[in-house]
C-alpha positions in Angstrom: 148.9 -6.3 164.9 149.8 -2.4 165.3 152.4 -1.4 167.8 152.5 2.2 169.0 155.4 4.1 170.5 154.8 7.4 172.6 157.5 9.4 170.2 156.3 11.3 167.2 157.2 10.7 163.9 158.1 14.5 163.7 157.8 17.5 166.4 154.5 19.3 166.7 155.5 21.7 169.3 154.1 25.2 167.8 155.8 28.7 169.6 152.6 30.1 171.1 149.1 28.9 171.2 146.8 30.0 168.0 143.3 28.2 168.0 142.1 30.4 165.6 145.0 28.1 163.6 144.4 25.0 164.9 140.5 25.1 163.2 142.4 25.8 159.9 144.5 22.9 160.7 141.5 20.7 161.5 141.6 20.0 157.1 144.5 18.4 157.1 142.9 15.9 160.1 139.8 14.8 158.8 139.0 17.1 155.5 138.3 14.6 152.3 142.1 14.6 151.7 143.6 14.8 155.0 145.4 12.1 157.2 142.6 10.3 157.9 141.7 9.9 154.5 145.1 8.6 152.9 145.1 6.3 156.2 141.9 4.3 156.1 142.4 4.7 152.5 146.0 2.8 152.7 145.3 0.3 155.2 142.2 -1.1 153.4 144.1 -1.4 149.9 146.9 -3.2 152.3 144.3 -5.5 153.9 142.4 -6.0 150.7 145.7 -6.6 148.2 146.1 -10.4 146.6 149.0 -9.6 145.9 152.1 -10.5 148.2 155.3 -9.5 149.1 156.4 -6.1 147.7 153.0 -4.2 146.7 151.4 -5.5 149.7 154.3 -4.7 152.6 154.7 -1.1 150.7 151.2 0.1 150.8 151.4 -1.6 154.9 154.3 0.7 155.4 152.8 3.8 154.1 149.2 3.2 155.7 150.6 2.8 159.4 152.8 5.8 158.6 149.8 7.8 157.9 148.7 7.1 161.4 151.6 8.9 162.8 150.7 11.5 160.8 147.4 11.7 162.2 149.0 11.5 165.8 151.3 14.4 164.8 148.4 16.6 163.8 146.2 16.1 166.7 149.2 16.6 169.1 150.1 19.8 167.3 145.9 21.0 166.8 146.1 20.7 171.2 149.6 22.5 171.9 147.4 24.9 169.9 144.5 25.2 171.5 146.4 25.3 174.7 144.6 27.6 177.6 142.0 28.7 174.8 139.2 29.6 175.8 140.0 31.2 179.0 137.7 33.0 180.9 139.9 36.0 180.8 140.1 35.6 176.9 136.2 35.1 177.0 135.7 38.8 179.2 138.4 40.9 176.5 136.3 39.0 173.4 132.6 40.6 175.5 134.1 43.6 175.9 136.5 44.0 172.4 134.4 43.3 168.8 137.9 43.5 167.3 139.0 40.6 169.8 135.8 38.7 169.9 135.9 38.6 165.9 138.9 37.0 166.2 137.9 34.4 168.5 135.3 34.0 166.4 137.7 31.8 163.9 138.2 29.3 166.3 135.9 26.1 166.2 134.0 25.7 169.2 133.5 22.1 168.9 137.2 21.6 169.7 136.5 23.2 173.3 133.2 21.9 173.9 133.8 18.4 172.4 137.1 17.5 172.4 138.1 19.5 175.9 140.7 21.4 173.9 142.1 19.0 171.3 141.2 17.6 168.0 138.4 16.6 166.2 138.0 13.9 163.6 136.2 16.6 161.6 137.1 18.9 158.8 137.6 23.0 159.2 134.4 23.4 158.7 133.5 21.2 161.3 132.0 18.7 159.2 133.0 15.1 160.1 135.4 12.7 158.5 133.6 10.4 155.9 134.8 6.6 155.2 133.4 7.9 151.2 136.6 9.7 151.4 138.7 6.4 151.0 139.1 4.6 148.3 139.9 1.0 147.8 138.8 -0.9 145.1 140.8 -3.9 144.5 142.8 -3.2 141.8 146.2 -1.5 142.8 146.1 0.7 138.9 142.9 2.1 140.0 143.8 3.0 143.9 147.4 4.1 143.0 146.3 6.4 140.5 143.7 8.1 143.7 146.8 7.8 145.8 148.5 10.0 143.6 145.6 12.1 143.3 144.7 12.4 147.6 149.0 13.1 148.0 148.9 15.9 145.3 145.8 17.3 146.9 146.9 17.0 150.6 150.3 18.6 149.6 148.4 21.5 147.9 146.6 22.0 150.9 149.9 22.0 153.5 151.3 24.1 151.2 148.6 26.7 151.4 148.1 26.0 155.3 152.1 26.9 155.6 151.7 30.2 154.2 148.7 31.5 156.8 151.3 31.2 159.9 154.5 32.5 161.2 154.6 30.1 164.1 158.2 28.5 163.5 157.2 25.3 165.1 154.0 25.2 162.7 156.4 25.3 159.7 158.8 22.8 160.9 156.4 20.5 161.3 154.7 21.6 157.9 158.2 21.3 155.9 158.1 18.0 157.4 154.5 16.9 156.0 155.6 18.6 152.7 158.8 16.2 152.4 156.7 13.3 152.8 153.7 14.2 150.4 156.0 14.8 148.0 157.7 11.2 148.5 154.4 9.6 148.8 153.0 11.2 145.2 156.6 9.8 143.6 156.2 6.5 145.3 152.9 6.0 143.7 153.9 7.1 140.5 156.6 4.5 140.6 154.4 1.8 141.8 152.6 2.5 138.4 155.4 1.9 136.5 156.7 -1.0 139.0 152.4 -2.8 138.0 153.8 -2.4 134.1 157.0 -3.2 134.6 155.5 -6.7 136.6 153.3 -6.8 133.8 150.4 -7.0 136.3 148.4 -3.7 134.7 149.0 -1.1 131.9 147.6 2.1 131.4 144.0 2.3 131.8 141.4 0.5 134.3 140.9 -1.8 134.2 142.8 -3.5 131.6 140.2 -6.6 130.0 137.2 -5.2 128.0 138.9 -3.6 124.7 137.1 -5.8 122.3 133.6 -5.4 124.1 133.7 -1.3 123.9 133.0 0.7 121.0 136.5 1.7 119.7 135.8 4.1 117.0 135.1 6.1 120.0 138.2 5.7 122.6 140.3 7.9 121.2 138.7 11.4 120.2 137.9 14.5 121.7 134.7 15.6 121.0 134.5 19.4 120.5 131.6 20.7 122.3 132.5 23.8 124.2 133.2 27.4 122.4 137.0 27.4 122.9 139.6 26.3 120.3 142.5 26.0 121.8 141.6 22.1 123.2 142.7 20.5 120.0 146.5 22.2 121.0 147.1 19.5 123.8 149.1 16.0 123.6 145.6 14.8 124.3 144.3 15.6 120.3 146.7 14.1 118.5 149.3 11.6 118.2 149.7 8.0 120.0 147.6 7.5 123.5 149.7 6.4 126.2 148.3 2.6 126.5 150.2 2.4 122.9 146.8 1.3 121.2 145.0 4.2 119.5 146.0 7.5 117.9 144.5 10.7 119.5 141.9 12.9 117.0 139.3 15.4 117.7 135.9 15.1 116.5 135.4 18.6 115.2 131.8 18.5 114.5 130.3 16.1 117.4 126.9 15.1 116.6 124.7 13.3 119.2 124.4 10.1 118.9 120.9 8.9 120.5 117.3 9.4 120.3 115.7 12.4 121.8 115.9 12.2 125.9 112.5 11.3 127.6 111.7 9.6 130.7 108.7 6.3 130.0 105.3 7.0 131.0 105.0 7.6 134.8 103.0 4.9 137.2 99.9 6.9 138.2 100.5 5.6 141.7 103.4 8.5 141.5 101.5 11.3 140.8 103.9 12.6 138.6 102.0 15.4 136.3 101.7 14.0 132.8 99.5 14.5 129.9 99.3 11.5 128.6 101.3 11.7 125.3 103.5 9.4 125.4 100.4 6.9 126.3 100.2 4.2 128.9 102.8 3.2 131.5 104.2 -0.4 131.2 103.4 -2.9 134.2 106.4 -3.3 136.5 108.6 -5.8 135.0 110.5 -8.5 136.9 114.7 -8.4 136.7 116.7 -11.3 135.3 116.3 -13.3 138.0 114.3 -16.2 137.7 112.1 -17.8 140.4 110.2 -20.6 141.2 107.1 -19.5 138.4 109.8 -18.4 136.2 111.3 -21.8 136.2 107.8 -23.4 135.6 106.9 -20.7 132.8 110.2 -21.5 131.2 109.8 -25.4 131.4 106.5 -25.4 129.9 106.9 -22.8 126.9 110.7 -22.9 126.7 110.1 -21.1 123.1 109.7 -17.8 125.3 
């Protein structure tokens, strides 16, 4: 159960209307790392998480603060557009090309769709995705994208703070700022706080190290023309999951045969000249079916 109150987390009251602006601000609604994102994102590792009490009721906290923040954006994206586009504003912009270019920087879905307000859409116009949010399951994986979608989202406030004077923008901007940069701590400590709990370690997941191929989990294969790569903590030294030492493969040879696709099915018309000789008939997958199970019972050899 969610519970709404009519006050804002913060104030979006902007000085003047600017909906040449409020399409800019539109990114930080529904771009891939805007309020929408970190929300769905949130509330879904929240609703999906096995495990209770602290993890569980701190990912709930953040995720249903994120909807304020959502709230707080759309409020402030329609004091924007506020008495834009007038018909007055509409005869100058005919009549003025300096005017009329810049009305051309506003987003005309938010008049024609939205009646003057906000859109769940980037500034581009492009709608918000569910692809944007991740939640996988396993609180290393999601809390290393959360840090990831609060560093991106700050960069982006950051950069939107610096294309307006509007005090009552940056108020509320400073305000977004404070919390991104509590949110990407807070999931950097709830890194530490899944290896202090000894629930996760360092890399995702954490089962498997026996099955890969280890002679290759710790070295930096050298394949571009710069030379300064080998310079970083990342070429020498311990790895940070404690259980190889960094190198750098110097000379990196390939490893596998020559890349080539199998013979095409005809009924594809891919062009081919026939040397790599016939295509193989389809083959089945591992499942096995009712003539599977009789093939198998009577030549179990197979």
């Amino acid at each position: 159960m969610f519970r709404h109150t009519q006050r804002l987390q913060f104030d979006a009251k902007p000085e003047k209307p600017d909906p040449v602006y409020a399409h800019k601000l539109q990114e930080l609604v529904g771009g891939a790392y805007g309020e929408m994102t970190v929300m769905v994102q949130y509330m879904f590792q929240g609703w999906n998480c096995r495990v209770k009490g602290k993890y569980k009721d701190m990912i709930m906290d953040v995720a249903t603060e994120e909807i304020g923040h959502v709230e707080m954006l759309a409020t402030m994206i329609a004091r924007l557009m506020e008495g834009a586009p007038a018909t007055a504003t509409t005869q100058v912009a005919v009549s003025d090309p300096a005017v009329g270019a810049v009305m051309g920087g506003m987003d005309p879905q938010q008049a024609i769709i939205a009646g003057g307000a906000a859109l769940p859409s980037d500034s581009n116009g492009y709608p918000w995705n569910g692809r944007y949010a991740t939640a996988s399951g396993n609180l290393l994986a999601d809390f290393y994208a959360n840090v990831a979608a609060e560093a991106q989202s700050r960069l982006q406030t950051a950069r939107l703070y610096n294309m307006t004077d509007d005090p009552g923008v940056k108020d509320m901007l400073r305000f977004n700022l404070a919390r991104d940069t509590y949110h990407q701590n807070l999931w950097l400590a709830a890194i530490e706080q899944l290896r202090e709990d000894n629930l996760e370690d360092v890399v995702v997941p954490g089962s498997l190290a026996d099955e890969e191929h280890r002679e290759h989990a710790a070295a930096l294969w050298h394949l571009s023309d710069g030379e300064a790569a080998a310079a970083g903590l990342w070429a020498s030294g311990p790895t940070p999951d404690g259980d190889h030492e960094f190198g750098v493969l110097a000379d990196a040879q390939p490893l596998g045969d020559k890349a080539s696709p199998p013979p095409p099915d005809p009924k594809l018309f891919a062009t081919y000249d026939g040397s790599m000789g016939d295509p193989k008939s389809p083959a089945l997958g591992t499942e096995t079916g009712l003539k599977g199970k009789l093939r198998n019972a009577l030549s179990p050899d197979e």
